[in-house]
C-alpha positions as CSV (number, residue, x, y, z in Angstrom):
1,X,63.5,-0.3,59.8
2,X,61.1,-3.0,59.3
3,X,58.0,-1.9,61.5
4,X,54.8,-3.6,60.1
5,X,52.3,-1.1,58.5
6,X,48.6,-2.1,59.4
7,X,47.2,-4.3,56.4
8,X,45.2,-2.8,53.6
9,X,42.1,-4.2,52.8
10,X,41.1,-4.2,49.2
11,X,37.9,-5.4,47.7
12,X,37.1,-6.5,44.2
13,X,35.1,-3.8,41.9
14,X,32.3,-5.6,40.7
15,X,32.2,-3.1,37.8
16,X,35.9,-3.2,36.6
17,X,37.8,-6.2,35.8
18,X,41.6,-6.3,37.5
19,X,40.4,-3.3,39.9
20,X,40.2,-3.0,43.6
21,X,38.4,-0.9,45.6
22,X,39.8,0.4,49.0
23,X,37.9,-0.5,52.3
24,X,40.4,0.1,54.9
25,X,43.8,2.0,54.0
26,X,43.5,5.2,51.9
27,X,45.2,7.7,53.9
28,X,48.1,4.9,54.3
29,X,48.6,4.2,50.7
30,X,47.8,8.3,49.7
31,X,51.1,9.0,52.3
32,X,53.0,6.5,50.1
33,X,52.3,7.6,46.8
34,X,52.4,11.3,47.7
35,X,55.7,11.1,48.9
36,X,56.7,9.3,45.8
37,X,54.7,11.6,43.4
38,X,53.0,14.6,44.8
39,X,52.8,16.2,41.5
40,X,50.4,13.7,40.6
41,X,48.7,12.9,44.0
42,X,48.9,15.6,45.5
43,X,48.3,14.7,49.0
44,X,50.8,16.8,50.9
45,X,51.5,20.1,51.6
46,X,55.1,19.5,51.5
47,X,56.2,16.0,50.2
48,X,59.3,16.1,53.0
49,X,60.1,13.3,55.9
50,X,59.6,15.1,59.2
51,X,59.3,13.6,62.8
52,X,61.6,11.0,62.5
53,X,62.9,9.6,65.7
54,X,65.2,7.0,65.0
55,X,66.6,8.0,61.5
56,X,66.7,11.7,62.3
57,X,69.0,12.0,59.7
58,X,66.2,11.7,57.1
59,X,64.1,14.3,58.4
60,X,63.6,16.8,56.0
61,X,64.0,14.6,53.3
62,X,61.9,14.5,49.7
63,X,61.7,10.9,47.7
64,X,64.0,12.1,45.1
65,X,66.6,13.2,48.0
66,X,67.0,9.5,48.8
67,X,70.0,7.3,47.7
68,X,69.5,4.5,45.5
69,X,69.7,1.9,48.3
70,X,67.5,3.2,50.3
71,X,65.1,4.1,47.4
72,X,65.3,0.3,46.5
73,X,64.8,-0.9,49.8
74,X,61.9,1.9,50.3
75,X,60.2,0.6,46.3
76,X,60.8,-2.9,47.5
77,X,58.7,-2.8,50.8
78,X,55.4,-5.2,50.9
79,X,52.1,-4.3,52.6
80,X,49.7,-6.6,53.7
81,X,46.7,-7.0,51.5
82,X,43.5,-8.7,52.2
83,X,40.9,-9.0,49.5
84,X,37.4,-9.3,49.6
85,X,36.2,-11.2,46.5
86,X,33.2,-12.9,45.0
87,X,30.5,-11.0,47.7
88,X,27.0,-10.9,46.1
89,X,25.9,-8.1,47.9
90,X,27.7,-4.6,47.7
91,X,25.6,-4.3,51.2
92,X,28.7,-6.5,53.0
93,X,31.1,-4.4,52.0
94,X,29.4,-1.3,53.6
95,X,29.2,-3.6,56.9
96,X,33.0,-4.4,56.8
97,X,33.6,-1.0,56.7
98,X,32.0,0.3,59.3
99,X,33.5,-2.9,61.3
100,X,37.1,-1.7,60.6
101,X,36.8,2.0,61.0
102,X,35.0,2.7,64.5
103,X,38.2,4.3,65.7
104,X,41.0,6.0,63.5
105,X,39.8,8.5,60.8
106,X,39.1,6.5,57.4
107,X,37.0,6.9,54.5
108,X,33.7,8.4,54.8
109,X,30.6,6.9,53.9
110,X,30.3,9.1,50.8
111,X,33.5,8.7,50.3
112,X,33.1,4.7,50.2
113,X,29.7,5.1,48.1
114,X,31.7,6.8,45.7
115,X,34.0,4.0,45.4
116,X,31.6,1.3,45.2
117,X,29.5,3.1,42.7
118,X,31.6,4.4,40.0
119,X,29.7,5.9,37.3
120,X,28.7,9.3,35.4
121,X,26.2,10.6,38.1
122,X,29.4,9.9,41.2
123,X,31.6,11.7,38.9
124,X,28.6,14.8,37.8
125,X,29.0,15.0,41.6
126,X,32.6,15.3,42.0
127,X,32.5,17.7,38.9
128,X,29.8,20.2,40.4
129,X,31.4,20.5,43.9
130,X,35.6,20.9,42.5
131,X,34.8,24.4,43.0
132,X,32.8,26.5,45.5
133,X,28.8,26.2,45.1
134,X,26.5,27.9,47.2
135,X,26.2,24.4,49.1
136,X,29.9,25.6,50.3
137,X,28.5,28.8,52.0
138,X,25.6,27.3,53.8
139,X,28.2,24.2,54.8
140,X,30.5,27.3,55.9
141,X,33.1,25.4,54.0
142,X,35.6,27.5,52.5
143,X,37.0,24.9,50.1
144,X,35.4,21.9,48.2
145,X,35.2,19.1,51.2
146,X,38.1,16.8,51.0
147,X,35.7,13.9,52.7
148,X,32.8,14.3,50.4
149,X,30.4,15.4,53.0
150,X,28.8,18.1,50.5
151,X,28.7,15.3,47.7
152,X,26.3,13.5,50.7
153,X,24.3,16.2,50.8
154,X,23.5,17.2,47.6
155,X,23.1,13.6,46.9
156,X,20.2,13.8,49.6
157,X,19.0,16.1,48.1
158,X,18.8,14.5,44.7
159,X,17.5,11.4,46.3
160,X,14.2,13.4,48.9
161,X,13.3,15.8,45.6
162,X,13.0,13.0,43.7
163,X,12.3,9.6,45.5
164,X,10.2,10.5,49.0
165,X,8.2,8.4,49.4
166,X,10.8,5.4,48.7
167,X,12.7,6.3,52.1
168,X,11.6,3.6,54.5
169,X,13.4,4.8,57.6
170,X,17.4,3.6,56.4
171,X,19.0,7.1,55.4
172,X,22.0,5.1,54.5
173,X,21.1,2.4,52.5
174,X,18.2,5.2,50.9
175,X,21.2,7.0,49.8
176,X,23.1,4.2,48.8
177,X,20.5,2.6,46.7
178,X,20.0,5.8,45.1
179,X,23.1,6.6,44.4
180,X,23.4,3.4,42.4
181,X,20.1,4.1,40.7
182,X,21.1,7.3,39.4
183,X,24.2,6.1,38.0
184,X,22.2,3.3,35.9
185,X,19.8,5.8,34.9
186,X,22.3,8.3,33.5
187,X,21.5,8.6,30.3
188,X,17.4,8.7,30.8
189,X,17.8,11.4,33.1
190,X,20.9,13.4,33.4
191,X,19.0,16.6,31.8
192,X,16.3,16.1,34.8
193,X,19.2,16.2,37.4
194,X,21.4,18.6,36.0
195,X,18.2,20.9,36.1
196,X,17.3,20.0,39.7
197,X,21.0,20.9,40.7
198,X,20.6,24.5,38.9
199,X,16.9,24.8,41.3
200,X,18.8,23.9,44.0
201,X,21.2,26.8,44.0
202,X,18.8,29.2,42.9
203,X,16.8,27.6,45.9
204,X,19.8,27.5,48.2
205,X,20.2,31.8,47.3
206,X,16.1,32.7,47.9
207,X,16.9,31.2,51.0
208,X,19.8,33.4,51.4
209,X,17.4,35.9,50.6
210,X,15.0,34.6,52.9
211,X,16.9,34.3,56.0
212,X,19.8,37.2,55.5
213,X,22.7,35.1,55.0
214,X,23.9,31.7,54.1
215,X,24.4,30.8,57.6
216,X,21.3,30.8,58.9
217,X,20.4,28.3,56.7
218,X,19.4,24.6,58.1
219,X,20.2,26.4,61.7
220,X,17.5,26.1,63.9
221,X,16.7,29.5,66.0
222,X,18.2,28.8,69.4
223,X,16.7,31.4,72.8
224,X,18.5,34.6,71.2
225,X,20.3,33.5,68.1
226,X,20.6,31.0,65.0
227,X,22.7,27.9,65.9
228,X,25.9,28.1,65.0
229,X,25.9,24.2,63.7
230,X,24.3,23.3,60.7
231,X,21.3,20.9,60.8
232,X,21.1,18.4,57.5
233,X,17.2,17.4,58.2
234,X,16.2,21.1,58.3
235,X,17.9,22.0,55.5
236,X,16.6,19.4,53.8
237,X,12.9,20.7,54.3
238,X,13.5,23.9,53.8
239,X,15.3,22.9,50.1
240,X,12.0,20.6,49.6
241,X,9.5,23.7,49.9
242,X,11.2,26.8,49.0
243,X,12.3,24.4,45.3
244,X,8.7,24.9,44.7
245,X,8.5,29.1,45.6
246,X,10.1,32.3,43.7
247,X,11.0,35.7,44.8
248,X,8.1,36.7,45.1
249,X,8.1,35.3,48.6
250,X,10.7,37.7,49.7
251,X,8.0,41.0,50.3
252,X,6.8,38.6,52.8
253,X,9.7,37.1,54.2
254,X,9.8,38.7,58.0
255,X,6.2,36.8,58.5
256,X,8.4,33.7,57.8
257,X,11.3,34.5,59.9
258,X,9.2,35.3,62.9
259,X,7.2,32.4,63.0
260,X,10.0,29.6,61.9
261,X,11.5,31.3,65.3
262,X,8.3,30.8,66.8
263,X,8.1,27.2,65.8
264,X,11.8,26.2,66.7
265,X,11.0,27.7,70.2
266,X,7.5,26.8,71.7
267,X,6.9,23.8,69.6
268,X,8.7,20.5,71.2
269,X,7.4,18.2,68.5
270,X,8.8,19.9,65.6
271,X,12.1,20.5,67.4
272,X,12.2,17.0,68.5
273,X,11.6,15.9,64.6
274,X,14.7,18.1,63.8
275,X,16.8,16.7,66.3
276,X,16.1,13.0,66.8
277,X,17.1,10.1,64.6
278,X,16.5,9.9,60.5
279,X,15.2,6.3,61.8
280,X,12.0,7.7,62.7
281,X,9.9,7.9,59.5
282,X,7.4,9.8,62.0
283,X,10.0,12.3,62.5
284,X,9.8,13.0,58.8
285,X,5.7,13.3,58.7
286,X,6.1,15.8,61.6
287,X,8.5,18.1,60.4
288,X,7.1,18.1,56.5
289,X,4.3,18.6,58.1
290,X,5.1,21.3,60.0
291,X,7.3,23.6,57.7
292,X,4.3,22.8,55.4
293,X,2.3,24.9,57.4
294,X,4.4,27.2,57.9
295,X,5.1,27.7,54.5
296,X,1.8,28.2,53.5
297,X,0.7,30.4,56.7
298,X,4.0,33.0,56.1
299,X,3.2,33.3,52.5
300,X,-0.6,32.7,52.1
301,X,-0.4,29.8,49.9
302,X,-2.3,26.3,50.0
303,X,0.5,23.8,48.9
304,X,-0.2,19.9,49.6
305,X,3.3,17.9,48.8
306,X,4.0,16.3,51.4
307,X,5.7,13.3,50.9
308,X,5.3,11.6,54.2
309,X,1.6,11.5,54.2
C-alpha cells in the first residue's frame, strides 16, 4: 500500500564496530522480523495478518502464505533510518530517548541500559531472571518480565548493597553508571556478585518467612491491610538489613510485624520517605534510618550500617 512506517532511530554501539543500537523502533522492527521468522524471534503468538481493512483478503495470512510478488515487494520495502553517530557521551543517548518516547510504549529504561551496556554482568542478568526467581513472586510476576523491570531491580539491588554511599540523589544515572561499572569489573568481581545474588534470595525467602508470604513484601501496611502495589524503595531497605540477619530472627518475627505496622501508620516521616521522590537523598537518611531502628528494636540487636549517614 505504501503508508509511511514512523522512522527508526538507530545509534552507533560504541562497543561494537558495524553495530547499532535501537533508540526508537523495537516493537516496529520485532513485528517485521516475527512475521518473517517467528521461530527465531519469536515475538508473536501467532505469526498471522489480522485486522486488515483494506486488503482483507490477507487477513489471516502467515509470511510463507504470501505469493512471490508480494513477498518481493514486502522484502523490498525501506524504512527510515536515522543514526546517531560519533556522541561522546552515552548520557545523550539516554536524553534522546526519553525525548522520543513520552507517548507510545517503547523500550524501557532497563531495557535501553541493557543495550547501551553490553557486557557479561547485562547478560549474568538476563541469565538469572530467564526463569522464575523469588524476585518473580515478590514482583507478583508470573513469568520472567518481558520489559526488564526485574533486571532493574535486582540491578538496584546490586548497585545500594554495594555502592551507598555513591548515590548522590540521580537513581537513574546511579544505576546507569553502575551498570557500566560492573560490566568493566567482571572478571575482578563476578564471584562477589554471583554470591550477593544467592543472599539475596535467601534474603528475599526470610522475608517470606518474616512477613507470611511473598506479597507482603515491599508493601507498606495500609489502615487494615498490606497494599496491594509493590513499593521498590521499601523493598529495597528491607533487602539492605534483613542481607545482614538469619533465621534466627523468625522466633521474634511478630514484634517486627507489629511495629513495621506501627511505623507505616502513625509515623508521617517515614511514610513520606517511602513515598516521595528517590531525588531526595534525605528521604534515604530517614527511612535507613528508621527501618534501622526498627530492626534493631524487633530483634534486640545494635546494628550501625547505615549508609546515608
Amino acid at each position: 500500500m505504501g503508508y509511511p512506517v514512523p522512522e527508526i532511530v538507530l545509534a552507533e554501539n560504541p562497543n561494537k564496530k558495524r553495530s547499532f543500537i535501537v533508540i526508537d523502533g523495537k516493537q516496529r522492527l520485532l513485528t517485521l522480523a516475527g512475521f518473517i521468522d517467528n521461530e527465531k524471534y519469536k515475538y508473536w503468538d501467532r505469526p498471522v495478518l489480522k485486522g486488515l481493512k483494506v486488503l482483507k483478503e490477507l487477513n489471516r495470512t502467515k509470511y510463507v502464505d504470501l505469493d512471490d510478488k508480494s513477498k518481493r515487494e514486502f522484502d523490498n520495502s525501506s524504512l527510515r533510518c536515522t543514526v546517531i553517530t560519533n556522541f561522546k557521551d552515552i548520557q545523550i543517548l539516554y536524553d534522546i530517548f526519553y525525548r522520543l518516547n513520552s507517548g507510545s510504549e517503547s523500550l524501557s529504561t532497563q531495557e535501553l541500559r541493557q543495550a547501551l551496556n553490553r557486557g557479561k554482568f547485562a547478560d549474568y542478568l538476563v541469565e538469572i531472571t530467564n526463569t522464575l526467581q523469588p524476585i518473580h513472586s515478590v514482583m507478583n510476576l508470573s513469568e520472567p518480565d518481558k520489559r526488564f523491570r526485574d533486571i532493574e531491580i535486582l540491578l538496584r539491588l546490586f548497585a545500594f548493597i554495594k555502592y551507598p554511599k555513591e548515590y548522590k540523589g540521580n537513581l537513574k544515572r546511579f544505576l546507569d553508571e553502575k551498570m557500566g561499572e560492573i560490566n568493566s569489573k567482571w572478571a575482578e568481581i563476578d564471584s562477589e556478585i554471583m554470591d550477593q545474588y544467592e543472599k539475596i534470595n535467601s534474603t528475599i525467602n526470610l522475608l517470606k518467612d518474616i512477613f507470611g508470604d511473598y506479597k507482603f513484601i515491599g508493601r507498606k501496611y495500609d489502615e487494615n491491610d498490606f497494599s496491594n502495589r509493590f513499593n521498590k524503595v521499601l523493598f529495597e531497605v528491607e533487602v539492605f538489613y534483613f542481607l545482614h540477619l538469619d533465621n534466627k530472627i523468625i522466633e521474634h518475627k511478630q514484634n517486627f510485624i507489629d511495629a513495621f505496622k506501627k511505623l507505616c501508620l502513625e509515623d508521617i516521616d517515614f511514610r513520606s520517605s517511602i513515598e516521595s521522590s528517590t531525588k531526595n537523598i534525605e528521604n534515604y537518611k530517614i527511612r535507613y534510618t528508621k527501618f534501622q531502628d526498627l530492626i534493631n528494636n524487633s530483634f534486640g540487636l545494635n546494628l550501625s550500617i547505615n549508609p546515608f549517614l
